[in-house]
C-alpha positions, 0 to 999 in steps of 0.5 A, spaced: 317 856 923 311 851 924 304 850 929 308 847 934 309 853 938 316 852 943 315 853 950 320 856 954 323 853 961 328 857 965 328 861 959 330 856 953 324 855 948 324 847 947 320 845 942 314 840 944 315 834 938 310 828 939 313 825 934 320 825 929 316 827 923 315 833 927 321 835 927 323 832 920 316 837 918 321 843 920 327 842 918 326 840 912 326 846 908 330 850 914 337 852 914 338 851 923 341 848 929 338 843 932 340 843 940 340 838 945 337 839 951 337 835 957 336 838 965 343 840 965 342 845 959 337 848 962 339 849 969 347 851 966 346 855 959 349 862 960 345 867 956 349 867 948 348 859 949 340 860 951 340 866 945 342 862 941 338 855 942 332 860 942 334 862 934 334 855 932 330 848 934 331 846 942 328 839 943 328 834 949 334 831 948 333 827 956 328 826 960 328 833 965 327 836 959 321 832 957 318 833 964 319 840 964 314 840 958 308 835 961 310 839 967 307 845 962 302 842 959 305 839 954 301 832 952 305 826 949 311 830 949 317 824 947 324 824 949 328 825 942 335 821 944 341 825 939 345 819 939 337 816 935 336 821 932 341 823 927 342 816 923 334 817 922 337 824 919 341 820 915 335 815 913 330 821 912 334 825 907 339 820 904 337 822 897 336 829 896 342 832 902 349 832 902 353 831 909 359 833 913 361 829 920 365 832 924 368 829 931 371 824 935 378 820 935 381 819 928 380 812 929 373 813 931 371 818 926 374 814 920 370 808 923 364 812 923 365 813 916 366 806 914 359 804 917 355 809 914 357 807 908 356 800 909 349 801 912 347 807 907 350 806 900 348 812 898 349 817 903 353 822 900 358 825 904 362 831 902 368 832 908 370 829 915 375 830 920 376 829 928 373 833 933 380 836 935 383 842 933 391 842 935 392 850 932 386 856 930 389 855 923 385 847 924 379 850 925 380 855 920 382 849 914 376 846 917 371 853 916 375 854 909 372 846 906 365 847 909 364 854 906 368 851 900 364 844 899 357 846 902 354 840 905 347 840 907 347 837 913 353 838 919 354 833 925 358 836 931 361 830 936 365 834 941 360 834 946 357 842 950 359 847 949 365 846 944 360 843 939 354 849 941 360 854 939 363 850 933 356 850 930 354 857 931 361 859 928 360 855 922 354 857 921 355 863 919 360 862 914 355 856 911 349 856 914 346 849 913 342 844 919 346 842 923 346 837 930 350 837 936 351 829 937 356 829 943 359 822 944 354 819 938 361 817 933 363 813 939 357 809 941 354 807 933 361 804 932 361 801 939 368 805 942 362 807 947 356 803 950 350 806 951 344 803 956 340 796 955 334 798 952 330 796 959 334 802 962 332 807 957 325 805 956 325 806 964 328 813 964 334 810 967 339 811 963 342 816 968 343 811 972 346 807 968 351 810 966 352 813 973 354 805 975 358 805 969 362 811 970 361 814 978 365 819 976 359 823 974 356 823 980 356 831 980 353 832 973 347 826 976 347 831 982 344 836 977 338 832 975 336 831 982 336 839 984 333 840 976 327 835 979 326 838 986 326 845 982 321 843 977 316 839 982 316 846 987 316 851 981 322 854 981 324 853 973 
């Protein structure tokens, strides 16, 4: 697939990129799926999600990941942020793919719409729709119009796993590239806001949105076991 050879932590292979380009080098002729992957993922991924992270592209999403890596030897390893990397997506293939988007609210994905095309004015889009399945014959008219419509690239915004298993499935009736992007419609149309850039450049962005919403207090509990693990080899 590339001279960048993946290296695996507690089982999940992530992909060591020192730059974007990497990647983009990578997927450019692929048909994949690209995979987030934070502390949390590899702390908690079950063995189909670990098997299927490991047939497609792991990056380091967050900065557990990326310590995971340096950590393995890896030097000059950047974190890669979804919620970045999917309108540089957009930008590095705007003229020769074709996208689909799915997830979020109506409203928030009707706005996602609307921006895009403002701020690209040739992004061709083929299909969209929110991220909520009211019936399987939804999900099924979902597979039916991708299939039929063939998009080159697909963005899932429904946050893990249910993006992870919405992704393999239409995979394999349509394979394409393909990006889980969990909350990123809601931030680029300012439904959510992301960390000031002080606190992401300071890999605390874990913190801030912790102050934010304290109700994340147990999801933070497993970046500091995941930092405790790793500083004593145990991953």
């Amino acid at each position: 697939m590339s001279n960048i050879n993946p290296i695996p932590v507690n089982g999940i292979r992530i992909y060591p990129f020192k730059n974007q380009k990497e990647l983009f080098t990578i997927i450019e002729n692929k048909k994949i799926i690209l995979f987030a992957i934070n502390a949390e993922k590899i702390l908690h991924s079950n063995k189909q999600m670990v098997d299927l992270i490991n047939k497609n592209i792991g990056y380091a999403d967050g900065v557990g990941a990326r310590w995971a890596l340096e950590k393995r030897g890896a030097n000059d390893v950047i974190k890669i942020p979804g919620c970045e990397l999917w309108l540089e997506i957009v930008n590095y293939f705007l003229e020769e793919k074709s996208f689909y988007l799915i997830g979020g609210t109506e409203k928030v994905i009707k706005e996602t719409v609307d921006k895009l095309n403002l701020e690209f004015p040739n992004f061709k889009l083929l299909g969209f729709r929110n991220g909520y399945f009211k019936s399987d014959d939804d999900k099924l008219e979902l597979i039916n119009d991708v299939l039929e419509k063939k998009p080159d690239i697909v963005f899932v915004a429904m946050g893990s796993p249910k993006q992870e298993i919405l992704m393999s499935e239409l995979y394999k009736v349509h394979p394409a590239i393909y990006q889980g992007l969990g909350g990123s419609f809601d931030v680029y149309t300012g439904n959510a806001k992301r960390a000031p850039k002080w606190w992401i450049e300071n890999n605390l962005e874990w913190a801030y949105r912790l102050i934010k919403q304290p109700s994340r207090i147990k999801r933070q509990f497993h970046l500091i076991r995941f930092y405790f693990l790793l500083k004593f080899n145990k991953l």
